[in-house]
C-alpha positions as CSV (number, residue, x, y, z in Angstrom):
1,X,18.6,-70.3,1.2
2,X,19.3,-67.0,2.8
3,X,20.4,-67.5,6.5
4,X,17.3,-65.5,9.0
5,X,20.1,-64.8,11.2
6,X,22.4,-63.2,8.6
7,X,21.3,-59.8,10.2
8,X,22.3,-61.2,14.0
9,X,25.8,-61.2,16.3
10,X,27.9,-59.3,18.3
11,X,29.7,-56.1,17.9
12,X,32.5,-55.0,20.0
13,X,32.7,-51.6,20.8
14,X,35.8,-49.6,21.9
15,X,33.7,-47.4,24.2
16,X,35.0,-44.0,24.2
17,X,35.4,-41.9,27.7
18,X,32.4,-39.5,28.7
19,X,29.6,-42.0,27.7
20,X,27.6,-44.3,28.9
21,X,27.3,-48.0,28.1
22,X,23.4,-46.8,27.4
23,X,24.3,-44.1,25.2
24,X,26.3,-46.5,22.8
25,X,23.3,-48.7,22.6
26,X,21.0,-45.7,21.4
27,X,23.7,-45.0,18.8
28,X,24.0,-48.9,17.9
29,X,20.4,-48.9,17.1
30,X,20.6,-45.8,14.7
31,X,24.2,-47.6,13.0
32,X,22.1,-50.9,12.2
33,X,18.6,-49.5,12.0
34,X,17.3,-51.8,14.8
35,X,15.6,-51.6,18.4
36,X,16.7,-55.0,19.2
37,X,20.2,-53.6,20.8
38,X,21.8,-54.6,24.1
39,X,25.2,-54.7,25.7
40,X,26.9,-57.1,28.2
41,X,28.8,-55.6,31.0
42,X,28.3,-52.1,31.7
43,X,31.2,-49.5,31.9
44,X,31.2,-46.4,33.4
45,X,31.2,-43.1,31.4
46,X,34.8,-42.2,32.7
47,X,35.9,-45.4,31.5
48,X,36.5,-47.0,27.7
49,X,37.5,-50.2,26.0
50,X,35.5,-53.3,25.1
51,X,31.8,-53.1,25.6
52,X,30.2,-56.2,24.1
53,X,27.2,-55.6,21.8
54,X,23.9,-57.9,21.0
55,X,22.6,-57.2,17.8
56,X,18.7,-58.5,16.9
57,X,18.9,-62.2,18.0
58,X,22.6,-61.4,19.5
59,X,20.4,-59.7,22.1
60,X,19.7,-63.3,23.4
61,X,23.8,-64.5,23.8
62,X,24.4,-61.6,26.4
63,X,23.3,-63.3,29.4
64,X,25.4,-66.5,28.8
65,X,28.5,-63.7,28.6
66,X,28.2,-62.1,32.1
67,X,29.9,-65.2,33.5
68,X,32.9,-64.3,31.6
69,X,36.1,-62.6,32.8
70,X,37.6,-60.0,32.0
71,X,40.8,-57.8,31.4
72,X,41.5,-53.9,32.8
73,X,44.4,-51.5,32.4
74,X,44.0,-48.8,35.2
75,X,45.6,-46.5,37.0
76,X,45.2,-46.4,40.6
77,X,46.1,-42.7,43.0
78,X,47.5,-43.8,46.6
79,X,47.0,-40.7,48.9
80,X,43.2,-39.5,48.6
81,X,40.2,-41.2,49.0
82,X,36.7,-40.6,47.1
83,X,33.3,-40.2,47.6
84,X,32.3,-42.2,44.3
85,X,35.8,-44.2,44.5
86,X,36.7,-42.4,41.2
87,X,38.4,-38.9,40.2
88,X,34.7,-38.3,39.7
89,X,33.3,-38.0,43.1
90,X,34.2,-35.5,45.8
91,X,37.7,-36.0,47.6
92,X,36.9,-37.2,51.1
93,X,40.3,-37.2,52.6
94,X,43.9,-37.1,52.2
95,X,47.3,-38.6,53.5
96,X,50.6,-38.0,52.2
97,X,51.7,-41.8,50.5
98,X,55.6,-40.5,50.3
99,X,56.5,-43.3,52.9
100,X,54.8,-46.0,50.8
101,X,57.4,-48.8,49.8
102,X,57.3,-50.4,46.9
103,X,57.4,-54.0,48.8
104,X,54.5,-52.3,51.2
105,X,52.5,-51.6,47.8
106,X,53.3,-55.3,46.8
107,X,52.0,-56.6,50.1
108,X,48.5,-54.8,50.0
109,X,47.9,-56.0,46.0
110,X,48.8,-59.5,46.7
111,X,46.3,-59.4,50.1
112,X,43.5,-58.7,47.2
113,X,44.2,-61.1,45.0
114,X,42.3,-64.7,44.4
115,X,39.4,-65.3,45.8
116,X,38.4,-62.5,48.1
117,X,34.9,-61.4,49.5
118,X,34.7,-57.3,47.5
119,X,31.7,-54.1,48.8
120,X,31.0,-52.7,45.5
121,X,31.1,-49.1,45.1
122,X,27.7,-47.4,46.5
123,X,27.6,-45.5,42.7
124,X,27.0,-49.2,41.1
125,X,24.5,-50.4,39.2
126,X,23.5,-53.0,41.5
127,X,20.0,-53.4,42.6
128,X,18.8,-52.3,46.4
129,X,15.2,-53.0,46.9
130,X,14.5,-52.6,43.1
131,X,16.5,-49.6,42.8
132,X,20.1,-48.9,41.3
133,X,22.8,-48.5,43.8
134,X,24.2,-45.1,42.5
135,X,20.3,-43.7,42.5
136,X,19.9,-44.5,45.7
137,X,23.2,-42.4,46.5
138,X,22.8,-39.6,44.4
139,X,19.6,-38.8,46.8
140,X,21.2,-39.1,49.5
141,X,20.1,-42.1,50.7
142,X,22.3,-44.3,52.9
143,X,23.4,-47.2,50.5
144,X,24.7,-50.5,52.3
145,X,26.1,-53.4,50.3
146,X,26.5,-56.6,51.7
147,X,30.5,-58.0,50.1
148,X,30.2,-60.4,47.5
149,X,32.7,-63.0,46.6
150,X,35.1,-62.0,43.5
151,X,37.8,-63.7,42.0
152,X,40.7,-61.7,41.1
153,X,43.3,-64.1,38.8
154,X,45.8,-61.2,38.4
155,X,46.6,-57.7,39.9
156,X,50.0,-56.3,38.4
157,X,51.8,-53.0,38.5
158,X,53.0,-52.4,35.3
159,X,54.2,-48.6,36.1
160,X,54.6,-46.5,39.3
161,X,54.6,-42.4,39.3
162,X,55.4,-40.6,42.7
163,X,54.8,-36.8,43.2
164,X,52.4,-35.5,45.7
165,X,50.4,-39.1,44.9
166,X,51.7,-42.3,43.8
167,X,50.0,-43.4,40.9
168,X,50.0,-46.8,40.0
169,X,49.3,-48.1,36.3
170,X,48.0,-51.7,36.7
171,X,46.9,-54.7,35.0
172,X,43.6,-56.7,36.9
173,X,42.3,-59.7,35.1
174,X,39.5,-60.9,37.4
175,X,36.0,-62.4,37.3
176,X,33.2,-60.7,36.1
177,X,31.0,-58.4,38.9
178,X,34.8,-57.5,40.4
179,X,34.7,-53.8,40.5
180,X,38.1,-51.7,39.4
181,X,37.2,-48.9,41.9
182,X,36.8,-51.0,44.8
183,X,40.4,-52.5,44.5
184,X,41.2,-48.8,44.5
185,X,39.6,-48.0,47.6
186,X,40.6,-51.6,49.0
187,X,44.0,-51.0,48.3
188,X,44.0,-47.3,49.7
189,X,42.7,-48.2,53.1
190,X,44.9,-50.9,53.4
191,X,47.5,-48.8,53.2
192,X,46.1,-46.3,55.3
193,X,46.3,-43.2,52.9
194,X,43.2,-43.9,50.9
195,X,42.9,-44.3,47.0
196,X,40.6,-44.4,44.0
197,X,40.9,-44.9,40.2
198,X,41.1,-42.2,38.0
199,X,41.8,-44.0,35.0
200,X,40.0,-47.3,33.3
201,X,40.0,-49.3,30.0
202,X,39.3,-52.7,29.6
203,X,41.0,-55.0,27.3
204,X,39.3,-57.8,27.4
205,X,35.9,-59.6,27.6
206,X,36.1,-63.0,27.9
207,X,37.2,-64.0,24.3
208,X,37.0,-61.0,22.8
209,X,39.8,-58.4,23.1
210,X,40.6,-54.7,22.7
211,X,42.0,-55.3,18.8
212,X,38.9,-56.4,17.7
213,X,36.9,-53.9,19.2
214,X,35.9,-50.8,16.4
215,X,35.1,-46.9,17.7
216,X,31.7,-46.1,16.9
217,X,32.3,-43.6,14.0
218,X,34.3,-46.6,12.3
219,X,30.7,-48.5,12.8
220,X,28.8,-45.4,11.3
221,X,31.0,-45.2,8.5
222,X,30.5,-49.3,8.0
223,X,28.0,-50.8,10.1
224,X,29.0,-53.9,10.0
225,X,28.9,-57.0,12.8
226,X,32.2,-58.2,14.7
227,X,31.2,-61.4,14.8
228,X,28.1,-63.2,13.2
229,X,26.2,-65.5,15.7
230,X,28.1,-68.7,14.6
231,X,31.3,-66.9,15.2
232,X,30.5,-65.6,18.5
233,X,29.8,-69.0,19.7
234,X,32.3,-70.9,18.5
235,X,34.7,-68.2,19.6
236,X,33.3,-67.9,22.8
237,X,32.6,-71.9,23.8
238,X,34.1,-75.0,23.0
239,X,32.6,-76.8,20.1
240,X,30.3,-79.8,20.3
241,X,29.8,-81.4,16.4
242,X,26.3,-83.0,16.2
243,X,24.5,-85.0,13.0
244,X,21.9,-83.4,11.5
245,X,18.8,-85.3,13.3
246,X,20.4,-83.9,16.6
247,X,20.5,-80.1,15.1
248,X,16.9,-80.6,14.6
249,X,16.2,-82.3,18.0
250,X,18.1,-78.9,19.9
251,X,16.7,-76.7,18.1
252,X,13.5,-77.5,19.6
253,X,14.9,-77.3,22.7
254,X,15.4,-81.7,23.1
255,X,17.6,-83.0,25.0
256,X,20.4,-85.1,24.0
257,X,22.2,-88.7,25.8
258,X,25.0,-87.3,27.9
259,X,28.4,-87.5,26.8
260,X,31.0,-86.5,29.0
261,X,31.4,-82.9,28.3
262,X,32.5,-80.5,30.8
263,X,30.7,-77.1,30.8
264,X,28.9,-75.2,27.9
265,X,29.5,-76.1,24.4
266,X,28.6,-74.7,21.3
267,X,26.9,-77.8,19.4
268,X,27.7,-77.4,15.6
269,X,26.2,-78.5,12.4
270,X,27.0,-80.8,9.4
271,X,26.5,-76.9,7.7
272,X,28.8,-75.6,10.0
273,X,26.3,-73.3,11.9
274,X,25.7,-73.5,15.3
275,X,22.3,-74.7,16.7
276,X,22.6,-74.1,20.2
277,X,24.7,-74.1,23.7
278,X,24.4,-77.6,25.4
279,X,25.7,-78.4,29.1
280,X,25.3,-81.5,30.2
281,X,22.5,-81.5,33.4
282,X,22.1,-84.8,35.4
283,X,21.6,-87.6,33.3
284,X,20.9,-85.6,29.7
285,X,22.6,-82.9,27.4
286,X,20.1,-80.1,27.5
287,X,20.2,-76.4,26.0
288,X,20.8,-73.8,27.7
289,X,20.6,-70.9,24.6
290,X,19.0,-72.0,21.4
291,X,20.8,-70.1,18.3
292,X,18.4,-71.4,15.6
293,X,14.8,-72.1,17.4
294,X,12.9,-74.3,15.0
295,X,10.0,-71.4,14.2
296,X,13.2,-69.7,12.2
């Protein structure tokens, strides 16, 4: 029996530099010949790496895959701060960085790691009263963003240049809604010569990393899905087996007798394809993304 979600998963994209995250979707949906197309994590256009794709019911997996974390290489310029926080907004000021130590650059990177409260860029794509961030910017509008709390697991300088900047090439692995550009700026001020990114790519999204992402004239040529929905979740969640009558049960969205798990599992067939992603709520094991919905 041929599987109705044959045509379904995930495709990770090595997003190239100069587009954006939407423009890869409209290009998606010409590669597979589908409107159901939608991505997880936005990057901006200056930056590349893995941009996680929904394809048809894949569309559906995305939200569970915001929570994830994720991996960047950057590289960070000490001396000049930004009006966007990147190399793509208007320089606001400058300080000579020469009397920067490494130890003093140390200091100001450890200070923003963990668990730190973070102002996201005003050019973000968060939403202000219904309306994007950056919109709001672009017209001039005063845009104030109240700090939200980030985790940042990992900021390490893998590379330092000096010359009339110091440029530092770093590694961030951090939670998901941490924002590259504001460590930038973070790390600038605290050092009191300013700083923004110029550089971006991220390696990593949750499970899936940068060596399985594919450019998207390698998709034209074969447009073909990274993961199907079965692998997606079993890569992406730990793996709950069930018996067949309990397949049935979640796939109409029952509820299953508790048993002890901790977090989101991907509860798997006697078949080997996965129904659905349980977590355990209270006093029952209920769904919280149905893979196979009965109606299939």
């Amino acid at each position: 029996m041929t599987d109705p979600l044959a045509s379904s998963g995930i495709v990770i994209v090595d997003k190239p530099q100069g587009v954006t995250s939407h423009d890869v979707v409209a290009r998606l949906r010409r590669i597979f010949g589908t409107r159901k197309v939608g991505h997880a994590g936005t990057l901006d256009p200056m930056a590349t790496g893995v941009l996680v794709a929904g394809i048809e019911r894949g569309t559906k997996l995305l939200a569970h895959l915001v929570a994830e974390d994720k991996v960047y290489e950057a590289t960070i310029r000490l001396g000049a701060a930004t009006s966007t926080d990147d190399a793509e907004g208007e320089v606001l000021a400058t300080a000579d960085p020469s009397h920067l130590t490494d130890a003093q650059i140390a200091d100001a990177i450890t200070a923003l790691t963990g668990e730190i409260m973070q102002v996201p860029a005003s050019v973000s794509a968060i939403k202000i009263g219904g309306r994007r961030a950056h919109e709001l910017a672009r017209a001039g509008e005063d845009v104030v963003i109240p700090p939200r709390p980030v985790t940042v697991h990992a900021f390490d300088t893998l590379a330092t240049r000096r010359g009339e900047f110091v440029d530092l090439d770093v590694r961030v692995h951090c939670s998901s809604g941490t924002y590259i550009r504001s460590l930038a700026r973070d790390l600038g001020a605290a050092l009191g010569v300013g700083g923004h990114l110029i550089a971006l790519r991220r390696t990593r999204v949750g499970p899936f990393p940068i060596d399985r992402a594919r450019t998207l004239d390698a998709l034209a040529e074969d447009p073909a899905l990274s993961l199907t929905m079965d692998e997606a979740l079993v890569a992406g969640w730990p793996v709950l087996q069930v018996t067949q009558q309990e397949y049935d049960a979640l796939a109409m969205g029952k509820w299953l007798e508790p048993r002890g798990l901790h977090g989101a599992h991907a509860a798997q067939g006697p078949d080997g394809r996965v129904v659905a992603l349980v977590k355990e709520q209270g006093k029952r094991l209920a769904t919280t993304f149905v893979a196979r919905p009965s109606t299939l």
